[in-house]
Every structure is written in structure tokens, then in C-alpha cells.
N, C-alpha and C positions, 0 to 999 in steps of 0.2 A: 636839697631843701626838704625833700619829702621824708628824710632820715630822723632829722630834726625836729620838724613838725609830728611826726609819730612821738619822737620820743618825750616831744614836753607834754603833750596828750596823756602819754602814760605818766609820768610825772603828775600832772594834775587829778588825774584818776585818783592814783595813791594822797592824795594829799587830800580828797574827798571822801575817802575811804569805799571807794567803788569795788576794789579786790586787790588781791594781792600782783607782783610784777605779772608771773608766769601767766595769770588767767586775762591780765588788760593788755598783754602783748600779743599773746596769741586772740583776743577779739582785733585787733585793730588794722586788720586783713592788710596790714604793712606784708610786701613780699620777703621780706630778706630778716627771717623771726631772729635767727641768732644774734646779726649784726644790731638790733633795736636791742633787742637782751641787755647785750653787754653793753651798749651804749646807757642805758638805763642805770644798768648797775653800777658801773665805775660813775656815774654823775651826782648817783646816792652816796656811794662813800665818799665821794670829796665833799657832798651838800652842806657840811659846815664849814672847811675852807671857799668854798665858793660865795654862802652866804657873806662871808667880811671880807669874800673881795669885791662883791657886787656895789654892798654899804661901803666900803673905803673908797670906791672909785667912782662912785655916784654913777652908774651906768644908766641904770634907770630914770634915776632924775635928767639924764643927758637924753636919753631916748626913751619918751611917753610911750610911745607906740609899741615899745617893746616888751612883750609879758613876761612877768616874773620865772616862769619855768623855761620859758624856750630861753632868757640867758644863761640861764645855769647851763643848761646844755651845749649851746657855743663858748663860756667861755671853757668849760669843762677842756672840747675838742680843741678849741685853741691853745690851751695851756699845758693841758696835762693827757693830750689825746694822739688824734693823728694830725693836727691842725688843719682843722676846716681843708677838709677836700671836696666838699660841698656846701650847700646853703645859697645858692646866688644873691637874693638884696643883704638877706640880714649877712651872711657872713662879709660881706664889702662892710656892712656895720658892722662887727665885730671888728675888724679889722681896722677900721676910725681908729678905737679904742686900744690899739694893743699895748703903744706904751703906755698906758695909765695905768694899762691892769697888770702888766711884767711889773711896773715900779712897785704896784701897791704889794705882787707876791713876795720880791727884794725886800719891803718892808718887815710882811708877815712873817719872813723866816729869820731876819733881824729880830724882830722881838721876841719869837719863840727860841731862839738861839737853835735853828738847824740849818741843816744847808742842803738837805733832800726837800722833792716832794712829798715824798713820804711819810716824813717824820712831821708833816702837820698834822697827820692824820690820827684821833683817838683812835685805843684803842678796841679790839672788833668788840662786836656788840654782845651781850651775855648769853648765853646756851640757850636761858629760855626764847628766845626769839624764834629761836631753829627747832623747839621742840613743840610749836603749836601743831595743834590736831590737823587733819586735812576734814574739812567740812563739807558734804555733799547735800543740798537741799535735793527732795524728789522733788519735780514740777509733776504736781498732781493735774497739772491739764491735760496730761499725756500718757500716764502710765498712776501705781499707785506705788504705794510703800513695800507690800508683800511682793509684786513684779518684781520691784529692783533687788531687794534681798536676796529671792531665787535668784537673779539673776548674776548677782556678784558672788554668788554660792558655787555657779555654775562655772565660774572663771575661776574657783581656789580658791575663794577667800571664805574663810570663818567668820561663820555671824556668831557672834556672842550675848545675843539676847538686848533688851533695855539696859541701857548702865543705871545703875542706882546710885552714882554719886560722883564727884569730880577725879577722884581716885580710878575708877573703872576705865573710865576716859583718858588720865594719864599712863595707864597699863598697856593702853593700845600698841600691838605692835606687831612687826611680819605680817603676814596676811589673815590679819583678825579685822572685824570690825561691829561694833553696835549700834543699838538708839540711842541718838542724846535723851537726857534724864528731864530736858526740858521745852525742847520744840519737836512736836510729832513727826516733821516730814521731815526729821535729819537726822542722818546717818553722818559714823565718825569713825574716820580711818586711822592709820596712822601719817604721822607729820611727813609731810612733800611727796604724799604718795601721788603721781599724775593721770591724771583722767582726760586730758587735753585730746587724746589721740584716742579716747576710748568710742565707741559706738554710740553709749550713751548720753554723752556728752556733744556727741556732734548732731545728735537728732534732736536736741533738745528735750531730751527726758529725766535730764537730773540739771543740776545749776550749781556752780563751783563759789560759794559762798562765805565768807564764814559769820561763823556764827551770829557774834555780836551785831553783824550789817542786816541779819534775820527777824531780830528782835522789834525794829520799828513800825515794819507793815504788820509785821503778828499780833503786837501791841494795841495799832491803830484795829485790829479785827471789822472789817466794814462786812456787813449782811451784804448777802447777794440780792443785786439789783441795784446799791447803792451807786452815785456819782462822787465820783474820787478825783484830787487832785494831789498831784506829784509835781511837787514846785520846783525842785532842782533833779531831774529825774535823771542825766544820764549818768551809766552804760544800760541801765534798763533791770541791773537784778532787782531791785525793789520793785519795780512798775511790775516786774514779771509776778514777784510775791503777791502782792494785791491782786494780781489778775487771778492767782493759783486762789485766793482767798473768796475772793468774789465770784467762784467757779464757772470768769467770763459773764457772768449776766450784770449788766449796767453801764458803767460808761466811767474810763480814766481818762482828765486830760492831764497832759505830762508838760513841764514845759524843760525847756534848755535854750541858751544862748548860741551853743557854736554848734552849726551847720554837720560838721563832720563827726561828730559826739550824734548828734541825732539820725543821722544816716546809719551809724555803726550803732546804736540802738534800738529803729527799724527790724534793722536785719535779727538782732539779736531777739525781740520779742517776736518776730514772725515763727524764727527758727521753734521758737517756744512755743507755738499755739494760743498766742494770746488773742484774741481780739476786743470789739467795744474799746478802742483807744483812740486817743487823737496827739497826738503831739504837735508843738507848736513852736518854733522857731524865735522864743520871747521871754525877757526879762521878767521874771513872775514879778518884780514889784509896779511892771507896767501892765498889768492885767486888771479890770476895773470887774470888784468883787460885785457892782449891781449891775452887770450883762447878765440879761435873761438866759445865756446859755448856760451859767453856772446857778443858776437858781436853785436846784437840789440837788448843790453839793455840799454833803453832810459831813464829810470825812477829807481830812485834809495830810500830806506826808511830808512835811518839811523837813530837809536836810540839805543845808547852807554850808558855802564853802567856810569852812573854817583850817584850824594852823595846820591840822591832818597829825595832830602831836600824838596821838594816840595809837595812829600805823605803824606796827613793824613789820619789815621786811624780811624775806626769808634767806634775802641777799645778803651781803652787805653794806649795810647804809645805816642815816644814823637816826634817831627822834630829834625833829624838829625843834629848834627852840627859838620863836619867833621873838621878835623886839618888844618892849613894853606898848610900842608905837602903832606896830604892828598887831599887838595884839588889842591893844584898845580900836583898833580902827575895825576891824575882824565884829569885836564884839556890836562896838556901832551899827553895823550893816546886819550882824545877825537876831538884835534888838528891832528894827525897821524891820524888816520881813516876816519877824512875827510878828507883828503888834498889824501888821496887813494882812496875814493870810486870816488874823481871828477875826478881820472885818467883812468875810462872809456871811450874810445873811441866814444864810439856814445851817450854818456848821455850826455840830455838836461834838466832834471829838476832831481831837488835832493831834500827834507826833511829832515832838521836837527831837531831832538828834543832830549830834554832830560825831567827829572820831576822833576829838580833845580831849586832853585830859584838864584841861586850863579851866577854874571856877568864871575866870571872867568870861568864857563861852558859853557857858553850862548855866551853873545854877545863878550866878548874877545874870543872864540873859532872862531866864524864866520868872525871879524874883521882878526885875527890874519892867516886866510887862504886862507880870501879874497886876501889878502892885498899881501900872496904868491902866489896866483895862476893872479896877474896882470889885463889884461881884459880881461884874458878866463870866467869866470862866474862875474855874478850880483844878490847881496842882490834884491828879490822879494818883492813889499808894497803887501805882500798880507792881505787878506778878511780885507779891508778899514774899514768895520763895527765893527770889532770884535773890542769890549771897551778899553782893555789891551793891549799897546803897547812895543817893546824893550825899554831899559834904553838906554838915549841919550849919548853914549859913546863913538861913532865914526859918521862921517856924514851916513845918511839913515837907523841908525838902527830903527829905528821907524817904519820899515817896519817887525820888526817881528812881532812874538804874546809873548804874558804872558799871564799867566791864573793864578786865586788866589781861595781862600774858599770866601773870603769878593768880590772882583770883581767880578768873574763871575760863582761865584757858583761848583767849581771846584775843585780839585787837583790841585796844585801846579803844572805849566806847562811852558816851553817853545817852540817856535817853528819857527824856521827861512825857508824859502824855497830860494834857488838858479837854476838860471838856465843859460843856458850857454848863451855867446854873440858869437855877429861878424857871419863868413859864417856860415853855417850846423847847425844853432840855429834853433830848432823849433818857428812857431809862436804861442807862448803860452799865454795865458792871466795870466792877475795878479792874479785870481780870478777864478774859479773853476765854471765849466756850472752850477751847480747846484745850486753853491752860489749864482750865478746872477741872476738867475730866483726867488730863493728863496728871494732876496734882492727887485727887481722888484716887486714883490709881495709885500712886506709888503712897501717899502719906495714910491714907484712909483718913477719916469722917465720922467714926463713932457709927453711923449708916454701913449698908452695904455700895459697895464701893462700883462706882458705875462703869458698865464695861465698854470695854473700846470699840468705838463705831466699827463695822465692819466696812468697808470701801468697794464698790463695785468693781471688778476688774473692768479695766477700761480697753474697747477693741485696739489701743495700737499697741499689745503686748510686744514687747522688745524680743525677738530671736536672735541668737550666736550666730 
């Protein structure tokens, strides 16, 4: 059962856009890393034969109780696996179920005229998937950016300076590595380079990120001291971002739903040095925005489950392509959750993202709560530079972000930021201090060009 249970967890991670297989298997302090691995992965490449066996057999509709991921992964094992040599309840439920779902595959290979399992399967996914960068955030609560440099200088690897363009980035390769051209605390390796087993990575002095999942807490930029919420917080990289931001002084509350998500979240920002957190075991749409404890909270980080169509895998496995049904009901829910978190009192900026690429997540979610909430908030143009913008769908959306594998080297991404108008608006810029300086730097200003904060070395310098 506990095989299981890890594996839909990772499943759902991915489909939240929390990180890629290798970095949500090895947090999920599962004992037996390889056996979830591959469980994971063979569950991804069948995820489009299993999504129209789950719809052909109504499994779900038969069993409420049972979550979308963890069937995929029983029937995965029953079907196409070792069959269920574990699971005690659910697998006795899965096994209710066998002939309905052997008939509905007899079907599926009937219609597709094959007679393998195999041959339902498209085929593998395109190079670029495999040739994403490997992303390292520094956690500046622990170390700085010059530390880690020296420090992976010191293990053989070539630094190669700031990259000045996405070209530099896609050059990376053997033991090279740079600045990204566009967030300061990230460094960019080459593709599937592993850091899991590295020192820095177990002390929590660097954070296995990528990119585009960096973009939201950066975006939302809150001053230190601020009160931050993180509405769907777990595995905890973003919460950790915010904290790196908020260099610890103020207060995040975090919320999540399942118990085991937020244990292994805990652990994950302690490792990190975070503190000033609270997390909370709660549906953020049942959190009531006039409790005096949220009073000055000004900054807000939403990222809602959504189809996760914009993750690819480093595996095997395929993009998502959810039902019209599904996606409208996605959208529904992710409409509601904003149109609540902007019913905080004192919030001035908010962070919409998801890891879709579907307009009805994105930019019809933000039009469509815009449009309800009148001239209390405004669509933000933020970070002007970033290449990939919203789809033109309503006037201004151009001011979001999109992220791709082919444009910016990424996961599949979106990201809108809002902040309030009229009286008791903060005066916030488009664009995040760090973006500007970063930007200043590389584009210049007609000015002379401002130079880069120097950083205190911080006492827990990393040793070999």
C-alpha cells in the first residue's frame, strides 16, 4: 500500500508542477527509491492508455473515494505491471474491477487494431524534453551565490560567467555551468546533471527547481517583514523561495490538504533554514480572509491544482490531455480560488500560476475574475523582458508570462501577477528590485548601469 500511496503522491506532485520525477521521489523519504522510480515511470508512459481505460470503465464514477492518481497506478500494476502484489484495501478494489478493465483493454486494442500492449502506446516524447537544463536555485538563507560557484569550481566544473541569452543556456554542456540571464540565484547546468546525492543539496543549500516553478515567488517579490500566503504550498519549493525572499523576517502561512504532503514539506523547509512559517492542514478555500491573524497579509502565492499539461518529464511519459469536462471543471475551481484569495483585506499583490498550457486555466481564469472583481485589482505587464508572453485574448493579457521546453527552456508554465488599485494600493512596480538591476545589468539604461549587490558571505560556508 505504501508503494502506492508514494507513487500517486509523485504523480500528483508532477501534475502540480512541484518538480520533476527524480527530485519528488527522492523527497518522499519512500525506502525503496528505485522500485517508486520505476513504478512512476512506466505509470507515465501508459498515462494515456490508462486515462481511456479509467473513462471507458467508469472506475471512478464506481469508486468516489478513490483518487484520480492512485488509480492510475493500480490499474497501471494490475494490467500492465506485476499485478498488485500489494495495496491491501484498494488493491481488493482494484480487483472488484478486473473484468471491466481487461474488457475495456480487449476493446481499446480492437479499435486501435493491435494486439500488444505496447503498440497502444505513442510514440516517445521529442528530444527536447530530454534536453531541458538542469536548474539549481542557491537558497540564499544558507549560503550565497559566490559560495556555490567556488564551490562547484571546486568539484570540476567550469563556470562560464552570466549567460547573456537563451543560446548560452542551450550550449551548456560536460562540466560547464552559468548564470541564468534572468533570475539571480540560478545557476544552469547541463540536462539530468544529478545533485540528489550531492552535499549541497542534502544540507539544504541549493534547491532543485526549475526554472519556470522560480518565476512565481520572484514575481510576487514581498519586502522583508511582510505576511505571505501560500495557498497550495506543498512540497515546500516555493514556500522556501518566499522565505529566501523575505530573508526570513515576517510570517508565511502555507496551507495543504493531505497530511503527508505537509510532513514531507516540514521536513523539507526545516532542511532549508526557513523559519517565521506556519502551515496548516486546510483547504485554503475554507480559510476565512477577516481572521485577525491574516490581517497583514499583503502578498499572496496561488498555484492551484490544475491539468499539470505543461510538465514534461525527463522520463518517459506523455502531456496530459484532459477532457473538455475536465478541463472546464479545473477551470471552475481555479476561478473560485481566485476570486477568494483577492478577498483579503489588506492584499496588494497576488501570483497566479498554474503548469498549463490550456487558455481556459490561464488567461480565461484571470480575464474571467478580472472582469468580477471591477477596478478593485489590475493585470500586472510584468518582467517586460521575459520572451513568452499571455495569449491575446482579452485586452492587456500580454502582460502575463508563458513558459515552454522550445521558448524558454522550461516546463511548461504560466504566470499572471495582480495587484490591487485605487486608495490603500501599495506602490509596487511592474518588475521585481532584482529583476531591474538584473535587467540594468545586462540591457543598460542610457544611465550607468547599477551594480550588483555584493552579498555577505553567510557563516555556514559549505566545505568539501
Amino acid at each position: 500500500m505504501a508503494l502506492y500511496s508514494a507513487a500517486a503522491a509523485v504523480l500528483e506532485g508532477l501534475e502540480r508542477g512541484d518538480g520533476g520525477i527524480k527530485s519528488l521521489v527522492y523527497n518522499s523519504r519512500f525506502p525503496h527509491v528505485r522500485q517508486l522510480y520505476a513504478l512512476v515511470s512506466e505509470t507515465l508512459r501508459y498515462s494515456p492508455v490508462l486515462e481511456k481505460l479509467l473513462s471507458g470503465s467508469a472506475l471512478l464514477q464506481a469508486e468516489k473515494k478513490l483518487p484520480p492518481q492512485l488509480a492510475k497506478v493500480l490499474v497501471y500494476d494490475l494490467l500492465f505491471g506485476k499485478g498488485l502484489k500489494c495495496g491491501g484495501r484498494w488493491k481488493a478494489l482494484a480487483r472488484r474491477h478486473r473484468a471491466r478493465l481487461e474488457a475495456e483493454l480487449a476493446r481499446l486494442k480492437v479499435q486501435q487494431k493491435v494486439s500488444r500492449n505496447e503498440d497502444l502506446l505513442a510514440p516517445a516524447a521529442s528530444p527536447t524534453a530530454s534536453q531541458l537544463p538542469r536548474y539549481v536555485r542557491v537558497n540564499t538563507l544558507k549560503t550565497c551565490v559566490e559560495d556555490v560557484i567556488d564551490f562547484f569550481k571546486r568539484q570540476g566544473y567550469s563556470y562560464q560567467g552570466k549567460a547573456d541569452s537563451m543560446e548560452d543556456l542551450r550550449a551548456i554542456s560536460k562540466k560547464k555551468f552559468t548564470s541564468d540571464l534572468h533570475l539571480p540565484d540560478l545557476l544552469v547546468f547541463p540536462s539530468q546533471t544529478d545533485f540528489h546525492d550531492n552535499v549541497l543539496y542534502t544540507s539544504g543549500h541549493i534547491i532543485l527547481q526549475d526554472k519556470a516553478s522560480c518565476l512565481p515567488a520572484f514575481l510576487l517579490d514581498p519586502a522583508a517583514g511582510s505576511h505571505v500566503i501560500d495557498a497550495c504550498a506543498a512540497p515546500g519549493n516555493k514556500t522556501s523561495h518566499l522565505a529566501a525572499l523575505l530573508k526570513n523576517k515576517g510570517q508565511i502561512f502555507a496551507f495543504d490538504v493531505d497530511t503527508k504532503r505537509l510532513a514531507t514539506m516540514n521536513t523539507m523547509l526545516m532542511r532549508a533554514g526557513v523559519t517565521g512559517f506556519q502551515l496548516a492542514q486546510q483547504d485554503f478555500l475554507t480559510v476565512d480572509p477577516r481572521d485577525p491573524k491574516y490581517a497583514r497579509v499583503t502578498h499572496i502565492l496561488l498555484d492551484p491544482s490544475c491539468s499539470g499539461s505543461g510538465m514534461v518529464t525527463r522520463q518517459p511519459g506523455e502531456e496530459a490531455a484532459p477532457s473538455p469536462e475536465r478541463l472546464q471543471a479545473l477551470a471552475g475551481f481555479q476561478r473560485k480560488v481566485l476570486s477568494h484569495a483577492l478577498s483579503f483585506p489588506a492584499l496588494q499583490r497576488l501570483v497566479y500560476s498554474t503548469c498549463s498550457l490550456h487558455r481556459e486555466e490561464n488567461e480565461d481564469v484571470v480575464h474571467a475574475v478580472l472582469q468580477e472583481q471591477g477596478s478593485a485589482f489590475r493585470l500586472v505587464n510584468a518582467f517586460p523582458s521575459w520572451p513568452c508572453r499571455g495569449l491575446s485574448t482579452f485586452p492587456g493579457a500580454e502582460g502575463c508570462l508563458r513558459a515552454s521546453p522550445t521558448d524558454t527552456l522550461t516546463q511548461g508554465f504560466f504566470v499572471a501577477v495582480l495587484e490591487r488599485c485605487g486608495e490603500g494600493a501599495a506602490a509596487l512596480s511592474s518588475l521585481p528590485v532584482a529583476a531591474k538591476e538584473n535587467l540594468q545589468h545586462r540591457e543598460g539604461t542610457g544611465t550607468t548601469a547599477a551594480a550588483p549587490r555584493k552579498r555577505k558571505r553567510k557563516k555556514q560556508r559549505v566545505k568539501e
